[in-house]
N, C-alpha and C positions, 0 to 999 in steps of 0.2 A: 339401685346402685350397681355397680360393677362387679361384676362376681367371676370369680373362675374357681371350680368346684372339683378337684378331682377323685378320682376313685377307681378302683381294681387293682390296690396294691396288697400285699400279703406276702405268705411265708411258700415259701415255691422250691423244690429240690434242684438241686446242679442238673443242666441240662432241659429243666424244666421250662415251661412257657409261661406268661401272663399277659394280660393286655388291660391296658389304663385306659380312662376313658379322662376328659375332661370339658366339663359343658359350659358355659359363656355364657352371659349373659349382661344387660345393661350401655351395650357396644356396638359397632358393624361389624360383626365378628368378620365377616366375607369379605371385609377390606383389611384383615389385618393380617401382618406376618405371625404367626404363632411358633413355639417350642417348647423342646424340654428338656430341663436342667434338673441335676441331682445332687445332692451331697453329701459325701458319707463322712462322720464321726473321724474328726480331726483333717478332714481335708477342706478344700474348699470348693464350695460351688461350681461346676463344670458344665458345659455345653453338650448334650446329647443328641438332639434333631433338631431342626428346622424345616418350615416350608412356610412359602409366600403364599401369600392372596392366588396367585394363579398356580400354583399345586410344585410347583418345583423345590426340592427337598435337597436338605445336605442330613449327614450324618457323620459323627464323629467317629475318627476312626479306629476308638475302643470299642465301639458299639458294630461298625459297617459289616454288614453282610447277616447282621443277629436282629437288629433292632428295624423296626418299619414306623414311621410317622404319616399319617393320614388325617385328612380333617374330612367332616361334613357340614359342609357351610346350611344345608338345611335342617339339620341338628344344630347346629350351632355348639360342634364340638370337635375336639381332635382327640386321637390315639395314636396310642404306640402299643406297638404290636413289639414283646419283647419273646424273643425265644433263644436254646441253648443258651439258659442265662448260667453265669457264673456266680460265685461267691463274690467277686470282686463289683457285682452289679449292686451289691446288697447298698442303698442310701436311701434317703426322703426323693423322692420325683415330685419336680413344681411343672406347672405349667405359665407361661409364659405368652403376654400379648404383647408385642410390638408397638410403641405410640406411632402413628404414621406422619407425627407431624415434628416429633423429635428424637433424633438418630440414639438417646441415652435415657429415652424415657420408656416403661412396661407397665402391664399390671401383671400381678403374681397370685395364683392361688398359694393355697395353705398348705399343699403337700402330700402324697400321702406315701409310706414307707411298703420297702421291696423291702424283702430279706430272703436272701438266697442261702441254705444252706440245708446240709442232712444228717 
């Protein structure tokens, strides 16, 4: 079946680094658009990065110039390389596959939780 597994989240100080990792599986991962989304306790769900099938990347611009999104299509997985994280980063981080055949359709991992503080 479909899996998107993510993992390297934890409890990290202001200023601090970490990096997510998340693996795919059950898909052509190498055809799909992937990202990732967060949400922290009373907000809602928000857009973090993106990148396409051929590597071209957005980032949002609470995140730009802190966070890095990357994938390895031969892993069949992407990252986000997060650093100078803030308090305000602290939420669940999902990962995100694109359907390629419908502009509102994804599949979603489960999540795993930053917490940024000291």
């Amino acid at each position: 079946q479909v899996q998107l597994v993510e993992s390297g989240g934890g409890l990290v100080q202001p200023g601090g680094s970490l990096r997510l990792s998340c693996a795919a599986s059950g898909f052509s991962f190498s055809t799909y658009k992937m990202g990732w989304y967060r949400q922290a306790p009373g907000n809602q769900r928000e857009l973090v990065a993106t990148i396409t099938a051929s590597g071209s990347t957005y980032d949002a611009d609470s995140v730009k110039g802190r966070f890095t999104i990357s994938r390895d299509n031969a892993k069949n997985t992407i990252y986000l390389q997060m650093n100078s994280l803030k308090p305000e980063d602290t939420a669940v981080y999902y990962c995100k596959a694109f359907w390629p055949w419908l502009a509102t359709g994804a599949y979603w991992g489960q999540g795993t939780q930053v917490t940024v503080s000291s």
